[in-house]
Kinemage of the C-alpha trace (Angstrom):
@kinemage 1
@onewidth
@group {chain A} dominant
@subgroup {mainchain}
@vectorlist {calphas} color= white
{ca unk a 1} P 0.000 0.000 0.000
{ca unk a 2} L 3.059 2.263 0.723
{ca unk a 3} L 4.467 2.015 -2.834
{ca unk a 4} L 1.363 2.714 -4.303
{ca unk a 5} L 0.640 5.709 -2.246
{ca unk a 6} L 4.369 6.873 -3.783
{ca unk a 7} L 2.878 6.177 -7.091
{ca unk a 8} L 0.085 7.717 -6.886
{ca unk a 9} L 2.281 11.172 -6.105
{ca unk a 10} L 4.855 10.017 -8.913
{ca unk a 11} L 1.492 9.597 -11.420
{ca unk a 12} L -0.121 13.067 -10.882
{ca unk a 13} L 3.524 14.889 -10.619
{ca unk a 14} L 3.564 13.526 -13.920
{ca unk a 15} L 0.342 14.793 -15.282
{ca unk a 16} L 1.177 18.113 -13.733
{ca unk a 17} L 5.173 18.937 -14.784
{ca unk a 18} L 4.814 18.788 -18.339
{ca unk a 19} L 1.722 19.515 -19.267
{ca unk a 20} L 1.573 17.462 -22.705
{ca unk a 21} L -1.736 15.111 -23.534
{ca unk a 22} L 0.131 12.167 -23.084
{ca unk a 23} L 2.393 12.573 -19.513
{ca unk a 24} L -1.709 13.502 -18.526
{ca unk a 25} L -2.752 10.373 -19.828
{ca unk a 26} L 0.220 8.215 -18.469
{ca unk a 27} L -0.070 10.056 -15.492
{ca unk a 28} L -4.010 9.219 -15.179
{ca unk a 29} L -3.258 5.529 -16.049
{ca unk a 30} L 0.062 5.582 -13.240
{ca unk a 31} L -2.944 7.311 -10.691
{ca unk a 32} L -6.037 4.706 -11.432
{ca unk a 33} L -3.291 1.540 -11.219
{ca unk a 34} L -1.626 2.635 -7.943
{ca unk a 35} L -5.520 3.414 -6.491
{ca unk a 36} L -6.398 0.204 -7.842
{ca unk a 37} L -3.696 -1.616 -5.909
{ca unk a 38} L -4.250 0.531 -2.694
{ca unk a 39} L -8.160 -0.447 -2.458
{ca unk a 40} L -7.468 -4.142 -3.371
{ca unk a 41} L -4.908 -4.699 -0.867
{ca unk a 42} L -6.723 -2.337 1.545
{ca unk a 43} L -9.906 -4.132 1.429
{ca unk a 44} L -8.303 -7.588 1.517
{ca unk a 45} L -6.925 -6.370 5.183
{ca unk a 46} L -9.745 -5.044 6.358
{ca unk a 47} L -12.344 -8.349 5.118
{ca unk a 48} L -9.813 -11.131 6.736
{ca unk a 49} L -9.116 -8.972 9.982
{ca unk a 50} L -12.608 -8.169 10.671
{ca unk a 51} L -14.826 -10.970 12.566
{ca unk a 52} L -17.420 -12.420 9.764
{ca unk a 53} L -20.246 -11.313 11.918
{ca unk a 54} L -19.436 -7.209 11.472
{ca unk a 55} L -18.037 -7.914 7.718
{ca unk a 56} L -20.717 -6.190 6.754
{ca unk a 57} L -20.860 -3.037 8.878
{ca unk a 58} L -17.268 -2.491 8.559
{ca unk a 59} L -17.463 -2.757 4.853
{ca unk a 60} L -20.551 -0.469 4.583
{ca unk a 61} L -19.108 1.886 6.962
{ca unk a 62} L -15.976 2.100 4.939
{ca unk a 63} L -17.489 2.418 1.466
{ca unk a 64} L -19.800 5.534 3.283
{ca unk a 65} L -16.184 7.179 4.418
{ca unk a 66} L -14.516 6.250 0.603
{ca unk a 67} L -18.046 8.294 -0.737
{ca unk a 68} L -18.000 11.029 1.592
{ca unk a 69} L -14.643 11.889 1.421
{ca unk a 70} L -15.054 12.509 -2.428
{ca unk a 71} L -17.819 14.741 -1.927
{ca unk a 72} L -15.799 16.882 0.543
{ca unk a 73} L -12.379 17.219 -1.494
{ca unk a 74} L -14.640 18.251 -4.387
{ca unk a 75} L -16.448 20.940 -1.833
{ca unk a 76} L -12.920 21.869 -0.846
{ca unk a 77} L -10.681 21.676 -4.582
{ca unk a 78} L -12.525 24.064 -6.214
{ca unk a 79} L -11.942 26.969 -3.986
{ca unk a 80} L -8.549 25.697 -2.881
{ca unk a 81} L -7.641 25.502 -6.950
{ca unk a 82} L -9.065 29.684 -7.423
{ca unk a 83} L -6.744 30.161 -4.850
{ca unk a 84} L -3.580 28.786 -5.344
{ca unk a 85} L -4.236 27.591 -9.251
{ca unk a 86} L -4.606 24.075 -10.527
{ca unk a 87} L -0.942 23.353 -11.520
{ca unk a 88} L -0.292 24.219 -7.187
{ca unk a 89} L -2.823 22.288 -6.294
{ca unk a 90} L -1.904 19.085 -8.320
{ca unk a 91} L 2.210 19.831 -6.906
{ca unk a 92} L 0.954 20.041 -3.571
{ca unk a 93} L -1.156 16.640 -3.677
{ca unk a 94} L 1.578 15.238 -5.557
{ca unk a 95} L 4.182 16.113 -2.888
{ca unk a 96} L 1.955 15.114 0.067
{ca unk a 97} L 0.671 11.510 -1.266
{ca unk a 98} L 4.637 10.845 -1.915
{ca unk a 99} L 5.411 12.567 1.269
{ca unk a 100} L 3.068 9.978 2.769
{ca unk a 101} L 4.380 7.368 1.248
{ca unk a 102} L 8.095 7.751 2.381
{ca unk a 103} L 6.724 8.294 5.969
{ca unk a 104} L 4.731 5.089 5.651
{ca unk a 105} L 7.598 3.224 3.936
{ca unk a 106} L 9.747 4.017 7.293
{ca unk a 107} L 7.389 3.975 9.809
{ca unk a 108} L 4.823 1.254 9.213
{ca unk a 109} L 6.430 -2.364 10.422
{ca unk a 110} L 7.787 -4.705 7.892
{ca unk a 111} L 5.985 -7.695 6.100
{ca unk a 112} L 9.059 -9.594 6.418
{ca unk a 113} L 9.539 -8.752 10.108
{ca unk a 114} L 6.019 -9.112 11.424
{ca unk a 115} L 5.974 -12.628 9.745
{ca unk a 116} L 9.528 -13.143 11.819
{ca unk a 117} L 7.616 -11.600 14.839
{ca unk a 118} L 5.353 -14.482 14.562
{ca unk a 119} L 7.130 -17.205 13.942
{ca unk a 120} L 9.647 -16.106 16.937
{ca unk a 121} L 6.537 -16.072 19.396
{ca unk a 122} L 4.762 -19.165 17.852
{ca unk a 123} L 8.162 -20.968 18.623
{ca unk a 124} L 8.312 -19.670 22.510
{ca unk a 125} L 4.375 -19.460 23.016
């Protein structure tokens, strides 16, 4: 989920620094690949780590969060763009969803360690 968050700010610095029809289409393919991965993987955690009996409350609840968040960044682009202009706005989303990224990358635990984790305490447990 961390790389794609990375790519997702790689795909619309793209579409924003040079301004062509094509680095706006690459960078539009880059962004809808890197969400697609995100959600996948996303919702894969979230169904096996959630007891079958609230499956689908958490699911529901998280769709109505995924829905309502893209009403709000509409509500608050628009003005947000007049002010600052659309090329600012698309750098400054650009440098935060990488920004995230690289602060996820170092910060969230590894796959590789948490499966060590486990195995170390399955073997003394």
């Amino acid at each position: 989920m961390v790389y794609g968050l990375g790519g997702m700010g790689i795909a619309v610095l793209i579409t924003v620094a040079f301004g062509t029809m094509g680095s706006t289409a690459a960078g539009m393919l880059g962004l809808g690949l890197c969400a697609s991965a995100i959600f996948i993987t996303a919702t894969t955690l979230i169904q096996h780590e959630t007891p079958h009996e609230l499956l689908g409350r958490v699911m529901s609840c998280l769709m109505s969060l995924v829905a309502g968040s893209q009403v709000i960044s509409m509500f608050v682009a628009g003005p947000v763009a007049e002010k600052i202009g659309i090329p600012n706005l698309y750098y400054g989303s650009a440098a935060m969803l990488v920004g995230i990224g690289v602060v996820g990358y170092f910060k969230l635990p590894k796959v590789e360690m948490a499966e060590a984790e486990k195995a170390e305490s399955a073997k003394t447990g």
